[in-house]
C-alpha beads as a LAMMPS data file, in Angstrom:
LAMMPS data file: protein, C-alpha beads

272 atoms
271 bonds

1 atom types
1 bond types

-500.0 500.0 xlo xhi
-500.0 500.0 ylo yhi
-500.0 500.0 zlo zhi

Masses

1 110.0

Atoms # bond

1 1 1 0.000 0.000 0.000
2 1 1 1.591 3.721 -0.728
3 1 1 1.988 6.213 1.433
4 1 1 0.117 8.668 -0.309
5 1 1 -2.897 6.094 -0.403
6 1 1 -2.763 4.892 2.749
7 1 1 -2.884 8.581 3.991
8 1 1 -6.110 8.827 2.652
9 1 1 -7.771 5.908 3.863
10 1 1 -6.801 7.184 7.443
11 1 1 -8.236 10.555 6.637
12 1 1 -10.995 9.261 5.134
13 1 1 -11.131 6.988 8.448
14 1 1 -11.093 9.982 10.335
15 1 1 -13.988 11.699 8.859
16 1 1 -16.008 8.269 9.019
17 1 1 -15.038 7.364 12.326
18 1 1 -14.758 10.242 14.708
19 1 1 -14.844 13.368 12.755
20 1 1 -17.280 16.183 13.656
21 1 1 -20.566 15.459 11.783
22 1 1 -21.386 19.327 10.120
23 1 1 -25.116 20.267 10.441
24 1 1 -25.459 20.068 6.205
25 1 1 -23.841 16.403 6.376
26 1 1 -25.162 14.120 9.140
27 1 1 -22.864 10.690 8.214
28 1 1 -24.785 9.040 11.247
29 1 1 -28.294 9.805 8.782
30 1 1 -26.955 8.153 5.439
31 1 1 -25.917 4.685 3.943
32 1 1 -21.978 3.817 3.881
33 1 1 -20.266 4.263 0.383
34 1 1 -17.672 2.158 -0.853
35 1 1 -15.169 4.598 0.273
36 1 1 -16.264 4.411 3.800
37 1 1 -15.736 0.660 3.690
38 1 1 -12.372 1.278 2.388
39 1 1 -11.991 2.900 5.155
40 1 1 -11.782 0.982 7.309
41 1 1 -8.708 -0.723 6.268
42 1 1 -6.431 2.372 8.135
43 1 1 -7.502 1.064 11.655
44 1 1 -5.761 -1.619 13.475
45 1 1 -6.249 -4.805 13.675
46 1 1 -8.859 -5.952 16.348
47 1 1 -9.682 -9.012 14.717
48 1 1 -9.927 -12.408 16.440
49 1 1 -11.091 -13.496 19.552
50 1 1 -10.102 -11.666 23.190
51 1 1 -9.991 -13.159 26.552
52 1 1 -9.551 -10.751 29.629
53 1 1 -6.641 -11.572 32.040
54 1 1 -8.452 -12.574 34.760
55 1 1 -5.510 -12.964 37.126
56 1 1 -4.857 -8.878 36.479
57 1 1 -8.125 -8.320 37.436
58 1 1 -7.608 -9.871 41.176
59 1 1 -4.502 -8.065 41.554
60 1 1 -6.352 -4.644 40.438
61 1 1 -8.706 -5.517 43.087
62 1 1 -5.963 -5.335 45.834
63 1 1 -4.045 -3.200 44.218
64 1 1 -5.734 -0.618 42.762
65 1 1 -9.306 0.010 45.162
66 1 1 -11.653 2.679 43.971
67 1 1 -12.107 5.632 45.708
68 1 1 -15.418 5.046 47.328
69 1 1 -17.778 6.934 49.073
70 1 1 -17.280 6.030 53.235
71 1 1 -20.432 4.819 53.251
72 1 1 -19.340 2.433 50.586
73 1 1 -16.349 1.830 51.621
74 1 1 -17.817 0.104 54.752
75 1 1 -20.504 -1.715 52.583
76 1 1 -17.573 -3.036 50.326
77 1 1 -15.522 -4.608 53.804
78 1 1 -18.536 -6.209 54.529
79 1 1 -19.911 -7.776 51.330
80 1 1 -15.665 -8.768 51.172
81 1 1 -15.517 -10.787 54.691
82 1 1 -19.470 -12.269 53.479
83 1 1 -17.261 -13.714 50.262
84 1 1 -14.067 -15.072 52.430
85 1 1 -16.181 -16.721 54.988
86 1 1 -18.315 -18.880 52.147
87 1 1 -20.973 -16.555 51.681
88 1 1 -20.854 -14.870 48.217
89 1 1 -23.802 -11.914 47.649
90 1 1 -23.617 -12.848 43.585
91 1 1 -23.769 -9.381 42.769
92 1 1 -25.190 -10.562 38.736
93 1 1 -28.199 -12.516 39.250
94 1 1 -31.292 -13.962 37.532
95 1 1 -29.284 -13.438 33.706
96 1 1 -29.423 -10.009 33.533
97 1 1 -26.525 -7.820 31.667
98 1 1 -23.273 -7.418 33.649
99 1 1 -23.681 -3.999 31.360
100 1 1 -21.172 -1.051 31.827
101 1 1 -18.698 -0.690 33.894
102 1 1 -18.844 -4.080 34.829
103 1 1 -18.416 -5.886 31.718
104 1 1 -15.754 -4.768 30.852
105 1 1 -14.228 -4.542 34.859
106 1 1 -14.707 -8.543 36.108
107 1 1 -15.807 -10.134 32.759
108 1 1 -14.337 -13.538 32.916
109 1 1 -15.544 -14.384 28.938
110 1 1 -14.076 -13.914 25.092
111 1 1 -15.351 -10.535 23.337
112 1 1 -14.513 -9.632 20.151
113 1 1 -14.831 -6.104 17.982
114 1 1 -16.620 -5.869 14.528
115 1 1 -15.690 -2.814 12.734
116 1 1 -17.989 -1.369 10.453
117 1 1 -18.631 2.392 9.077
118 1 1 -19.585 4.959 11.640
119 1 1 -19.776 1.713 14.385
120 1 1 -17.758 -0.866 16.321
121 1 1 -19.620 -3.514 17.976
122 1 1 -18.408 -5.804 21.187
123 1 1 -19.493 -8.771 20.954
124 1 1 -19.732 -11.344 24.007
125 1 1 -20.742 -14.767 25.529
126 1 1 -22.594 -14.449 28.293
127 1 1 -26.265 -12.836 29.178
128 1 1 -27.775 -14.318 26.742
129 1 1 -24.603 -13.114 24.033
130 1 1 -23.885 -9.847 24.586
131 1 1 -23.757 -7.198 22.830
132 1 1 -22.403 -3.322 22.702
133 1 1 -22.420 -0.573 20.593
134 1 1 -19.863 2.540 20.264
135 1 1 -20.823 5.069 17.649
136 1 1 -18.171 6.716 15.662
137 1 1 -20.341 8.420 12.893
138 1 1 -19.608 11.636 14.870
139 1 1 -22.956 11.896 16.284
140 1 1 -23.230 13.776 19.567
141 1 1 -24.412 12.474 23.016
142 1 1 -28.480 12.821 22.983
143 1 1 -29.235 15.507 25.126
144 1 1 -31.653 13.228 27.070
145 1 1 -30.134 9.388 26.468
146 1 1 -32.602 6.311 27.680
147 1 1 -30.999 4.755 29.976
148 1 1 -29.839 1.000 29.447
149 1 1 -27.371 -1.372 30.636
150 1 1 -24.322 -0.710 28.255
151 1 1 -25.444 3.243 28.252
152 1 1 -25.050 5.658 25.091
153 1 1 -20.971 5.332 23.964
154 1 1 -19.654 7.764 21.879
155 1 1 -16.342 7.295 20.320
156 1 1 -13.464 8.441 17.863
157 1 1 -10.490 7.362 16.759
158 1 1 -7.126 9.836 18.268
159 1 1 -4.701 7.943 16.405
160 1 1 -4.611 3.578 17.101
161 1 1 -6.499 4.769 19.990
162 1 1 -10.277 4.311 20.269
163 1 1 -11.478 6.887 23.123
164 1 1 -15.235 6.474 24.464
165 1 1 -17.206 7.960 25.919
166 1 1 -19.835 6.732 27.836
167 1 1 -23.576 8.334 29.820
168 1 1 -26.872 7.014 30.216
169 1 1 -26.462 4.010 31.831
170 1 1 -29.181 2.348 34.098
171 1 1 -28.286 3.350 37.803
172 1 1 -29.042 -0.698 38.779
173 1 1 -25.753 -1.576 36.805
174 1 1 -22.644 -2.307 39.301
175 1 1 -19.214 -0.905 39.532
176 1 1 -16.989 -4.075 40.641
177 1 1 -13.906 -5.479 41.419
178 1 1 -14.967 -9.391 41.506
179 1 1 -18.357 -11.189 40.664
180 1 1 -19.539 -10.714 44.324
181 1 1 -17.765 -7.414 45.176
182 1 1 -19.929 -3.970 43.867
183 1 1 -22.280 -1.910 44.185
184 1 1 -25.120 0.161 41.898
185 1 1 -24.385 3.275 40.064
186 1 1 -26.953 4.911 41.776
187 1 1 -26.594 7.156 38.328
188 1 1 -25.039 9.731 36.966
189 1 1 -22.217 7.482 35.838
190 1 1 -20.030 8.578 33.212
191 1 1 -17.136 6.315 31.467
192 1 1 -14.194 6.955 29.664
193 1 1 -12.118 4.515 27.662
194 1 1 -9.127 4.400 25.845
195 1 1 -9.102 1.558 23.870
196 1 1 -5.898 -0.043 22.090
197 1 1 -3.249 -2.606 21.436
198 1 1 0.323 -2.293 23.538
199 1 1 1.804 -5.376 21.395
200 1 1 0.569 -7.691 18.298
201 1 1 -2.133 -9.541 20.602
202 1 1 -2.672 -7.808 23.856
203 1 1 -5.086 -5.056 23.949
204 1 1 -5.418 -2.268 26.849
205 1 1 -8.732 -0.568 28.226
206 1 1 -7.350 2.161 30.411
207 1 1 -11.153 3.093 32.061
208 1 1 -12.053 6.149 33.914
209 1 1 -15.066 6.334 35.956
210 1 1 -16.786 8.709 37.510
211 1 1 -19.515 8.798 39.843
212 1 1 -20.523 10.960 42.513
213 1 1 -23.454 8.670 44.322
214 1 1 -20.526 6.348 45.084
215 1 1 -17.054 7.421 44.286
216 1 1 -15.410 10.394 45.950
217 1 1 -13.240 10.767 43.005
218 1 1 -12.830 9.287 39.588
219 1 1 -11.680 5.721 39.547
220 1 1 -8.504 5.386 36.794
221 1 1 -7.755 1.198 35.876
222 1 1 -6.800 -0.775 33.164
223 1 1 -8.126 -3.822 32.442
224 1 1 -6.457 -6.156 29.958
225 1 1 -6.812 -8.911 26.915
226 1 1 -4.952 -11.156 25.154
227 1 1 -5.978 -12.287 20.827
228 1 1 -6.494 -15.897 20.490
229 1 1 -7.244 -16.913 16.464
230 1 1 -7.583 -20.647 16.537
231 1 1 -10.813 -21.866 16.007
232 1 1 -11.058 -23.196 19.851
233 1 1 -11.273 -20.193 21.021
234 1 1 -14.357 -18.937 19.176
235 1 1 -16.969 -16.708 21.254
236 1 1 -20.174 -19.575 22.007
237 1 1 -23.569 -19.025 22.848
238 1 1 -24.431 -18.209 26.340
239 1 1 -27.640 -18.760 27.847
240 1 1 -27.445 -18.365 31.241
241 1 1 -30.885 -19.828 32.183
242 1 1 -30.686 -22.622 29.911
243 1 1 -29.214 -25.009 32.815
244 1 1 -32.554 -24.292 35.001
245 1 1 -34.558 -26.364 32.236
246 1 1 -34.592 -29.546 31.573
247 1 1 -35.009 -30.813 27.649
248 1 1 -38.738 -32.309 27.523
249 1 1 -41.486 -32.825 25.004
250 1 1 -44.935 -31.383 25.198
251 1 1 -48.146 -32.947 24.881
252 1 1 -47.657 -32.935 21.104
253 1 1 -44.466 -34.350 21.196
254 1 1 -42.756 -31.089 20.453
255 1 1 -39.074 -30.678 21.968
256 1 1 -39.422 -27.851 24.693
257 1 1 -37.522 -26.897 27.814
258 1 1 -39.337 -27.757 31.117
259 1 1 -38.566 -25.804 34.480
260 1 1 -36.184 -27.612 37.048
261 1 1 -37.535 -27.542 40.729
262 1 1 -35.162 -25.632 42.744
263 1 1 -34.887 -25.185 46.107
264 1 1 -35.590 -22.027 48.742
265 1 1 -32.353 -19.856 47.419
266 1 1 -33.645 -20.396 43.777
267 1 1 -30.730 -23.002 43.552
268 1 1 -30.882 -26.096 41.111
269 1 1 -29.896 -28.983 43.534
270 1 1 -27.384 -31.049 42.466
271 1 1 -28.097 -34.688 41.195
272 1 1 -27.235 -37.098 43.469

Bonds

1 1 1 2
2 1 2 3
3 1 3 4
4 1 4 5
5 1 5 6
6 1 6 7
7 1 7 8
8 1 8 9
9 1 9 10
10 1 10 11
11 1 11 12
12 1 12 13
13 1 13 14
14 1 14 15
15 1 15 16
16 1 16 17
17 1 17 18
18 1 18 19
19 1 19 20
20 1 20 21
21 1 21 22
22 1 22 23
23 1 23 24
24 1 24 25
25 1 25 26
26 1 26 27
27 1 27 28
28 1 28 29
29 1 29 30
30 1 30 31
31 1 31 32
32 1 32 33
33 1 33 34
34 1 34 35
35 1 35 36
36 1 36 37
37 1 37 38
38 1 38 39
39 1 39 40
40 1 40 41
41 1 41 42
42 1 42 43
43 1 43 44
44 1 44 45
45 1 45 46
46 1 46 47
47 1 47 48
48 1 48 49
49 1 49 50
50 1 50 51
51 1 51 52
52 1 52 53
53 1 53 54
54 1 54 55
55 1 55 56
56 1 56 57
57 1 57 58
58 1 58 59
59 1 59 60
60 1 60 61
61 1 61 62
62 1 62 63
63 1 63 64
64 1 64 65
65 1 65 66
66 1 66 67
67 1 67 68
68 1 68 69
69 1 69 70
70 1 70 71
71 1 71 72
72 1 72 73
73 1 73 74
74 1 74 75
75 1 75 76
76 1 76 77
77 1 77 78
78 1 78 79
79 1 79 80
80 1 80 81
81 1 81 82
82 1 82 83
83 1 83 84
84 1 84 85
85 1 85 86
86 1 86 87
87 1 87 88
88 1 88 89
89 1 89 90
90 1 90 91
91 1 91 92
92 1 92 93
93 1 93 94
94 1 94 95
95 1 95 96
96 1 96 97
97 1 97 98
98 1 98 99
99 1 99 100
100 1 100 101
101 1 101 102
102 1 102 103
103 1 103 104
104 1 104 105
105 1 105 106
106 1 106 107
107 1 107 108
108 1 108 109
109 1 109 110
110 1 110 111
111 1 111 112
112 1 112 113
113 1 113 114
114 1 114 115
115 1 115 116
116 1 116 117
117 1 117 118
118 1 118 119
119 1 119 120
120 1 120 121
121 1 121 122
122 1 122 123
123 1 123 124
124 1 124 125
125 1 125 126
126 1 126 127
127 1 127 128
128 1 128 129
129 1 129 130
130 1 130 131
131 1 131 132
132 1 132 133
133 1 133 134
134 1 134 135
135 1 135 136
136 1 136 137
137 1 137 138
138 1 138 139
139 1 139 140
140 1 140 141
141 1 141 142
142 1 142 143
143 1 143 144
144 1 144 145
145 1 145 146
146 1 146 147
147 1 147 148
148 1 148 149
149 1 149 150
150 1 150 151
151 1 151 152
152 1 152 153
153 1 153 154
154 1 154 155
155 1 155 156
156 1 156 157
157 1 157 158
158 1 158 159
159 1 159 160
160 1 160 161
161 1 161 162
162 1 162 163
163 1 163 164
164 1 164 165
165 1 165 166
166 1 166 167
167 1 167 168
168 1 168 169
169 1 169 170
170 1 170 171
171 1 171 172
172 1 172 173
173 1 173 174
174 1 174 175
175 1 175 176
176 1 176 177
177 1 177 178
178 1 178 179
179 1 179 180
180 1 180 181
181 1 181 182
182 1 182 183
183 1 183 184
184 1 184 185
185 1 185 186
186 1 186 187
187 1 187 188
188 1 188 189
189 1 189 190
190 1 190 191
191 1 191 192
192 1 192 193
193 1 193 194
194 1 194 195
195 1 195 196
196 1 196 197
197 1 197 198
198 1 198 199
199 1 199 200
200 1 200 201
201 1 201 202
202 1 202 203
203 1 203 204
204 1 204 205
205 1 205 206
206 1 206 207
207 1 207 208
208 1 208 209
209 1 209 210
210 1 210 211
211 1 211 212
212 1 212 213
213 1 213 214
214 1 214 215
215 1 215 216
216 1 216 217
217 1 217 218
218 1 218 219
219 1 219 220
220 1 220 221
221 1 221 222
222 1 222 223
223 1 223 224
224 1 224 225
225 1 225 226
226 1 226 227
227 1 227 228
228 1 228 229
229 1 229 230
230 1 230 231
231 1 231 232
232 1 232 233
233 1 233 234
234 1 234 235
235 1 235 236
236 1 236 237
237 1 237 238
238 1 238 239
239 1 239 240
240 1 240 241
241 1 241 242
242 1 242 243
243 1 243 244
244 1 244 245
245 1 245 246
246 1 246 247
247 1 247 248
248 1 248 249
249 1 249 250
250 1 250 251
251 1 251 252
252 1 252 253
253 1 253 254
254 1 254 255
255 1 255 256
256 1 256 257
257 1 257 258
258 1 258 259
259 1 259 260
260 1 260 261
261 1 261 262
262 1 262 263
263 1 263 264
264 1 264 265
265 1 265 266
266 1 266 267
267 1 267 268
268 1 268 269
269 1 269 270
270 1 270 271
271 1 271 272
């Protein structure tokens, strides 16, 4: 590839990806072009399958403790001793999203990134397969986002870097350090993420997060993945109910899933 053509492509790249969208020429209001897929050739290589490094994320939970809130402080010690003496709260219960921070905080599953124009898209195993969107059309934040779980992200590309920006997520959605150690939003939240590779196949999300229900300042960490490309290590389908049902037939004969008895802690008991 030239210089001179490869310059292009990451201007071009530019515009499509994180430029500032004029009033006359919306790009997040019209089709892509062929030039906009071309595009996308000037960004780096995402490809492939990412697994977070799960070990990092223990030591960034002794190393690197948010700043809570007093009062949260003290509800963190206590929800930490519940986990060390055998009693976990299970902070992500009855399969709905992890969403944002968290996801991308404690996840223990693959993701992987699908660029297209004016969009990249995380995909995930896990809730049901998840899914998130980061716009990069140059749209603006919506002055009044609906809330969800993964929020509104906003992003553009500063170089190899891929800097979001995140609001409007639901104030249920936890900031953790471990799968039984967080607490809600309580709103308000706002995320920022610099996205991007440190060497061929490890990838860097340095986060900051602020929120002022439950953080007395912002909250700076990293969280970090490694590329796998074999075939093995393709995302799978998560369901997480699916092992509360049983495979059954109906009165028809139809395959169907029938409900498991569980016990008083909604618990599937174990087969003995």
């Amino acid at each position: 590839m030239s210089g001179a053509f490869r310059a292009g492509l990451v201007a071009a790249a530019l515009v499509l990806c994180g430029g500032a969208a004029s009033a006359a020429d919306d790009p997040s209001g019209r089709a892509p072009t062929p030039q906009d897929w071309a595009a996308l050739a000037a960004l780096p290589d995402w490809s492939g399958v990412w697994t977070p490094d799960i070990e990092d994320q223990f030591v960034q939970a002794r190393t690197n403790v948010p700043p809570w809130t007093p009062k949260v402080a003290g509800e963190m010690k206590a929800m930490a001793a519940d986990e060390k003496a055998g009693r976990p709260h299970g902070i992500f219960q009855n399969c709905l999203p992890e969403g944002m921070p968290a996801w991308m905080l404690v996840s223990h599953n693959a993701l992987e990134f699908l660029f297209t124009p004016g969009r990249v898209t995380l995909l995930g195993e896990s809730d049901g397969g998840r899914l998130r969107r980061i716009y990069t059309d140059g749209r603006a934040h919506a002055a009044d986002p609906d809330p969800s779980f993964h929020g509104e992200s906003i992003g553009h590309w500063d170089g190899e870097v891929l800097v979001v920006d995140t609001i409007g997520v639901l104030p249920e959605t936890y900031i953790a350090t471990g799968e039984a150690l967080g607490v809600p939003n309580d709103g308000d939240l706002h995320v920022v993420e610099r996205i991007h590779l440190v060497g061929p196949d490890t990838l860097h999300d340095d986060l900051e997060i602020t929120d002022p229900h439950v953080l007395a300042a912002p909250w700076r960490t990293t969280r970090i993945y490694y590329r796998h490309r074999g075939r093995k290590n393709e995302i799978v389908e998560g369901a997480c109910l699916q092992g509360s049902f049983n495979e059954a037939h109906d009165a028809q004969g139809h395959a169907v899933f029938a409900p498991v008895a569980q016990d008083q802690g909604n618990v599937v008991p174990t087969p003995k």
